[in-house]
Structure formats: C-alpha cells, structure tokens
C-alpha positions as CSV (number, residue, x, y, z in Angstrom):
1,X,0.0,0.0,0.0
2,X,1.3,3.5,-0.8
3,X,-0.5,4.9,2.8
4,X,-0.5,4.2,6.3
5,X,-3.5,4.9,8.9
6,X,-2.6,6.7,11.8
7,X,-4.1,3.8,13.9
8,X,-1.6,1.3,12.2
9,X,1.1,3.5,13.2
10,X,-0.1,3.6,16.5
11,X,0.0,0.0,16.9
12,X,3.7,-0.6,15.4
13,X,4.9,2.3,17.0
14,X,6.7,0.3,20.3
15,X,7.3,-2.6,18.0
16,X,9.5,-0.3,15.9
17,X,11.3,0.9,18.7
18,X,12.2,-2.4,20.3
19,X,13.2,-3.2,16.9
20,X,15.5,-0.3,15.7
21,X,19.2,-1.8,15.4
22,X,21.1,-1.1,18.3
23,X,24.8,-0.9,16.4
24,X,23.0,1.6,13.6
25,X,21.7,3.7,16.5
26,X,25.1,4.0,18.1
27,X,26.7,5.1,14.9
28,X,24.1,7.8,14.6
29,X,24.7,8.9,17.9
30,X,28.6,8.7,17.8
31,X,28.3,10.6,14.3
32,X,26.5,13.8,16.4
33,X,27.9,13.5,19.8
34,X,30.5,16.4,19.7
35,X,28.1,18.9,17.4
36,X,26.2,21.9,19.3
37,X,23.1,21.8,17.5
38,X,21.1,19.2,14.7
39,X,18.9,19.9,11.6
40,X,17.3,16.7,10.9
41,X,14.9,16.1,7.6
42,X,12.8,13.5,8.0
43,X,11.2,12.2,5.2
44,X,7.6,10.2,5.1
45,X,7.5,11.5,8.8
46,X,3.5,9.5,9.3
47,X,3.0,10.9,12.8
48,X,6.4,11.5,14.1
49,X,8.0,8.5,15.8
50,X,11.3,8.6,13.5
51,X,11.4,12.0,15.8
52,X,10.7,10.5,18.8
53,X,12.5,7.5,18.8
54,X,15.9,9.4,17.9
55,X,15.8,12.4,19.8
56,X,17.1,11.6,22.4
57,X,20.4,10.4,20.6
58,X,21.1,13.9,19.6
59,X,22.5,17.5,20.5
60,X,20.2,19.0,22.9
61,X,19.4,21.4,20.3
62,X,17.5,20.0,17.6
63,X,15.1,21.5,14.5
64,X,13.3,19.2,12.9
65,X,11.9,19.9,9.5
66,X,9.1,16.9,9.5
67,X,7.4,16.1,5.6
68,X,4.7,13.7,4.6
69,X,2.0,13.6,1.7
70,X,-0.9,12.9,4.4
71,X,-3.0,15.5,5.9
72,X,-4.3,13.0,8.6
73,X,-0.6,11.8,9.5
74,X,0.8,15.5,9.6
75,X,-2.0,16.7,11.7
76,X,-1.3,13.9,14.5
77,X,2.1,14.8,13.9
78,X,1.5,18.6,14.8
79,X,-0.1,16.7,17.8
80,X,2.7,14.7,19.4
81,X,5.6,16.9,18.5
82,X,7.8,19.6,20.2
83,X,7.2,22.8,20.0
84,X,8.9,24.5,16.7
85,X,8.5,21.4,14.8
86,X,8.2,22.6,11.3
87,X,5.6,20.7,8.8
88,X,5.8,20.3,5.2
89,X,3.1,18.9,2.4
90,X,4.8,17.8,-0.6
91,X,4.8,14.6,-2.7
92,X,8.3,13.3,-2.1
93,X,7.8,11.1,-5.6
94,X,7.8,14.5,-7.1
95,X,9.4,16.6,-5.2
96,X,12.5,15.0,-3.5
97,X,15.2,17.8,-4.0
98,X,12.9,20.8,-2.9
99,X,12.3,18.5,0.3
100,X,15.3,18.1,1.1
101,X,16.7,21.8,0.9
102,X,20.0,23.2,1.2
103,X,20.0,23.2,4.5
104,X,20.6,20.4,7.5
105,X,22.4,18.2,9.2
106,X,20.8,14.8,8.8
107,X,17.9,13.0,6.5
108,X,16.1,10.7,8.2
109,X,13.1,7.9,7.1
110,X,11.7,4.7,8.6
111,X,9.5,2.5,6.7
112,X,10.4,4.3,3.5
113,X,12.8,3.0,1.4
114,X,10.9,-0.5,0.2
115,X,8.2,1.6,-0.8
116,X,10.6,3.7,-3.5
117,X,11.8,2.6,-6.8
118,X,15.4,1.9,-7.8
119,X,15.0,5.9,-9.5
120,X,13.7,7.6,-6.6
121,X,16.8,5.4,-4.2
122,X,19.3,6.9,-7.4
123,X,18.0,10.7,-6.9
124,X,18.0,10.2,-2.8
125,X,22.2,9.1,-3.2
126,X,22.9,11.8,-5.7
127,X,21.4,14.7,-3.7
128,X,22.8,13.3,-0.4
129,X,26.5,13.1,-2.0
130,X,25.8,16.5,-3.6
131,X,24.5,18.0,-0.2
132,X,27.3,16.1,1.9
133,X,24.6,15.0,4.2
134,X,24.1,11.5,6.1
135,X,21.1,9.5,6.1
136,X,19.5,7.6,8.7
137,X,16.8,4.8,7.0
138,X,15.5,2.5,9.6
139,X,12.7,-0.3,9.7
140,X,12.9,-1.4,5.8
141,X,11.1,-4.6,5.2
142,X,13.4,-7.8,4.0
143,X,11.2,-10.4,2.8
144,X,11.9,-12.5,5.6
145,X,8.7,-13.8,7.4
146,X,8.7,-16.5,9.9
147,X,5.6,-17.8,12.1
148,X,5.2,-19.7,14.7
149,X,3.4,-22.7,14.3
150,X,3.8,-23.3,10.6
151,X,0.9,-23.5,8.9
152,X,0.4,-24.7,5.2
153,X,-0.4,-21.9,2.8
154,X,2.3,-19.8,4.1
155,X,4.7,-20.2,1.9
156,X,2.5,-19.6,-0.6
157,X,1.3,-16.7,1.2
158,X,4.2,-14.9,2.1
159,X,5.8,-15.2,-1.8
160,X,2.8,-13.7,-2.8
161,X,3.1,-10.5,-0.6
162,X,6.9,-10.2,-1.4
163,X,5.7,-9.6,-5.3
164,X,3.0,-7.5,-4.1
165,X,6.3,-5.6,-2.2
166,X,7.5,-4.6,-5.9
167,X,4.5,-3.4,-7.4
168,X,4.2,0.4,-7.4
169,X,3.4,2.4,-4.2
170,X,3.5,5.8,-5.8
171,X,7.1,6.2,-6.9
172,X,7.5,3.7,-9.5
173,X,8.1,-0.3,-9.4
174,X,9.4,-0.5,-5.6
175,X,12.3,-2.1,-4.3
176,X,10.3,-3.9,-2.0
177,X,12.7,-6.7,0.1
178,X,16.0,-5.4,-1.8
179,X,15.8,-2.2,-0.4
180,X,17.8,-2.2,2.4
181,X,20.4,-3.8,0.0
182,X,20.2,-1.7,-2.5
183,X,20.3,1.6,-0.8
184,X,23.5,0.2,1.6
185,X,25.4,-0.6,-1.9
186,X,24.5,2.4,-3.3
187,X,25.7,4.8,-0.8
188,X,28.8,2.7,-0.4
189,X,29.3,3.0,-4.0
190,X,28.7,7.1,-4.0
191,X,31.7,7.1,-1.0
192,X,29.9,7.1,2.1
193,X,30.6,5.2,5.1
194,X,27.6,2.4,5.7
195,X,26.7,1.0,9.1
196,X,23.7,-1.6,8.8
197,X,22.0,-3.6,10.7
198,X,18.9,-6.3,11.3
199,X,16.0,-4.7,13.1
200,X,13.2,-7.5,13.0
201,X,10.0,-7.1,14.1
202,X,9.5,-9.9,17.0
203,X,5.7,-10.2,17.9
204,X,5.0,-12.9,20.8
205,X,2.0,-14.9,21.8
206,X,0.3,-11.7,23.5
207,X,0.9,-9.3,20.5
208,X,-2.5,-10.2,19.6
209,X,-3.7,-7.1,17.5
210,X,-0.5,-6.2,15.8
211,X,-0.4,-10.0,14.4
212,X,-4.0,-10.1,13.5
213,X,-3.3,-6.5,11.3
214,X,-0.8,-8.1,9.9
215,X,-2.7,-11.2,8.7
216,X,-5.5,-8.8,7.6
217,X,-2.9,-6.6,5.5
218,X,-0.9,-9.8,3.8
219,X,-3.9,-11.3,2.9
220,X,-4.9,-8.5,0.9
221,X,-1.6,-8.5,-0.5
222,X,-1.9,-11.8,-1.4
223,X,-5.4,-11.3,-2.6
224,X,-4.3,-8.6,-5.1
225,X,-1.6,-10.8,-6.6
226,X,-4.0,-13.4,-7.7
227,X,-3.7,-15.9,-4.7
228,X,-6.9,-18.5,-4.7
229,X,-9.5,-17.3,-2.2
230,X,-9.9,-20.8,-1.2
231,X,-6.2,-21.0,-0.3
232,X,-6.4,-17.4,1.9
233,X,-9.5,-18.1,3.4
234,X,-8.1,-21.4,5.1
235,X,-4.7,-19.7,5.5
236,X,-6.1,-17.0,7.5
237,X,-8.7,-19.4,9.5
238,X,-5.5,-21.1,10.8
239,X,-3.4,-18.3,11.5
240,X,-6.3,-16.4,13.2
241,X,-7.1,-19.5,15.5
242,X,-3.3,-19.9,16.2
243,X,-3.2,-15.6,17.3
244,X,-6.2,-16.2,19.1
245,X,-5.7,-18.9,21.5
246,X,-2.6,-17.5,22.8
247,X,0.0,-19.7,20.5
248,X,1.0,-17.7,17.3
249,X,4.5,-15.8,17.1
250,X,6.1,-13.9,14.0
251,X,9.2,-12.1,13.1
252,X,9.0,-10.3,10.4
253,X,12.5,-9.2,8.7
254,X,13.9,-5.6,8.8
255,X,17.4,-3.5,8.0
256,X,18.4,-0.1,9.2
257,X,20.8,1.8,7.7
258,X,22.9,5.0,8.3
259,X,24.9,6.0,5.9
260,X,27.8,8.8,6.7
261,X,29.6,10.9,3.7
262,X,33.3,10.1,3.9
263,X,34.7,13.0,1.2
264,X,35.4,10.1,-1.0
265,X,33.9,10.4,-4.8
C-alpha cells in the first residue's frame, strides 16, 4: 500500500522501537555527539516517531523539519511533537530535491525506502553526495517472514506479498525486500561510510492485535496478486485460530541503515 493509517502507526509504534538496530543507533549517535546543534529532515514523517524515537540520541538542540503527503498523518504529527517542529506537504515522488533543501544536518526515514523505486533510491544518493549529508533509514522490510506454528499456505502466502512488495506504491516499481540492499550498496558505492544492521519485528504470543493487522494486510496482498481465495481463506482461518488462542508468534524481517559521507567520490 502506498498509505498508512494513523491507527496502524499507533500499533507498530513500540514494535519499531524495540526493533531499531542497536549498532546503527550508536553510529548515529557517535556521528552527532560532539556537534552543538542538529537539523534533521525526515522524510515520510506518518505521525512523528522517527522524531521520537531518535531524539534523544542527539545535541540537545534539535530542529526538525518533519514532511509527509498525508494531511491525517501531519496533523497527529502537529499533535505529538515539540514545540517549533516545522511541517511540510509535498509529494516526495515529485518533489524530492525541494524536500530536502540546502539546509541540515541529517535526512532521516523509517519504513520508506521498500516503498521507493530503484529511480527515486538513485535521486536520494545523488542529492545526499551532492548535499554532503548522512542519512538515517531504519525499519525497511526484507522479505523475511517467519511464524510460529507453521501453517500450510504460508509459503505460498508470504511469496505472494513479497511480489505485491514490488508493485508500485507511488514512486515507480518498488524495491520492495531489496531495499535495504540496495540503498547500503549504493551509498557505499557514491563514498559514504555504511553501518547496517537487522531490526526485525519480534511479535509474541500476546501481541495479539498487531499480528492479527498483519494477517488482515498480507492477505490483501496476497489477494491482489491473484492468490486462490480458497487457499487465503483457510490460511487466514488457521493463522487467526493460532493468534487467538494464545499460541502464534512472528518475526518479520527488517534492515536499518545509516549512511555517513566520507569525502570520498
């Protein structure tokens, strides 16, 4: 899907935070710890937890310039953030350069980059090289899925919601599971200095709601990819039992990524 709800963000919200990579955060913080101030972009902001769940690995004194394409997710952004948080409106597909300015310190994302296409990733490294800015991209989905007990269909399942990953979300064919990949090579490639790291989503037995959203969004996924009905509706009848009764865990694969100029070329 090319949109999140703010009541999907609400639910992954802690998930993402236990799940941020603990090495990538370190190198973010190690990369700031001796400036006075930080100008952070953060790109596909949703309602602001890229905000706060870095914060507090910053310079006390912080600007944050947040952007999204979703009135909804900007206004229960303006809710939840600091004061002098500034907002922006623009279609990053579009309008990536005028986003990102000529100012700041830092570009940060989460749950962005398997959404883009191999283009959009291209522009991103070329204006970052050109700016001399880092980039922070956490929480970008893998394509590696496992649950707990197994049940048939979900192999078949989970391949199906992988191609749905590549189909376009509003910048062009996406980069779905080789995101993380593919942006860590290419800003290796344009001479920066990568740090990168798993940061799996780990639901257990009591994460009831999360896991049943999450069965509701692959099979719709699956669904739109041409998966037999028959097949989903006994996949999901057996995966909702499992969540259900108390026995159903998942980890769903993730890679964060900051990515530090080096003056290289």
């Amino acid at each position: 899907m090319s949109g999140f709800s703010v009541e999907w963000l609400a639910l992954r919200e802690a998930h993402d935070r236990a799940a941020r990579n603990r090495a990538v955060l370190d190198a973010l913080r190690a990369a700031y710890a001796q400036a006075a101030a930080v100008a952070v972009i953060d790109l596909g902001c949703g309602t602001g937890a890229t905000l706060r769940a870095i914060a507090p690995l910053l310079p006390a004194r912080q600007r944050w310039r947040l952007i999204d394409n979703d009135a909804a997710l900007i206004a229960a952004a303006r809710r939840l953030a600091p004061p002098g948080t500034e907002f922006v409106a623009i279609d990053l597909a579009q309008h990536l350069e005028a986003a990102l300015g000529e100012a700041g310190d830092l570009v940060a994302t989460s749950a962005l980059l398997d959404l883009v296409s191999a283009a959009w990733l291209d522009r991103l490294i070329v204006a970052l090289r050109r700016l001399g800015r880092p980039l922070y991209a956490a929480l970008s989905y893998d394509g590696r899925v496992a649950l707990t007990p197994a049940c048939r269909h979900d192999a078949a399942v989970i391949a199906a919601v992988n191609r749905h990953q590549l189909t376009d979300k509003g910048f062009g064919p996406a980069l779905g599971p080789g995101a993380a990949q593919a942006a860590a090579d290419g800003f290796r490639g344009a001479g920066f200095a990568v740090v990168e790291g798993r940061s799996d989503w780990r639901f257990a037995p009591d994460d009831r709601d999360i896991q049943l959203a999450m069965l509701a969004g692959w099979a719709q996924a699956a669904a739109a990819m041409g998966l037999a009905s028959s097949t989903l509706e006994e996949w999901q009848r057996e995966r909702r039992d499992n969540v259900t009764a108390g026995r159903s865990s998942m980890q769903v694969g993730h890679v964060d990524v900051f990515a530090r100029p080096t003056g290289r070329r």
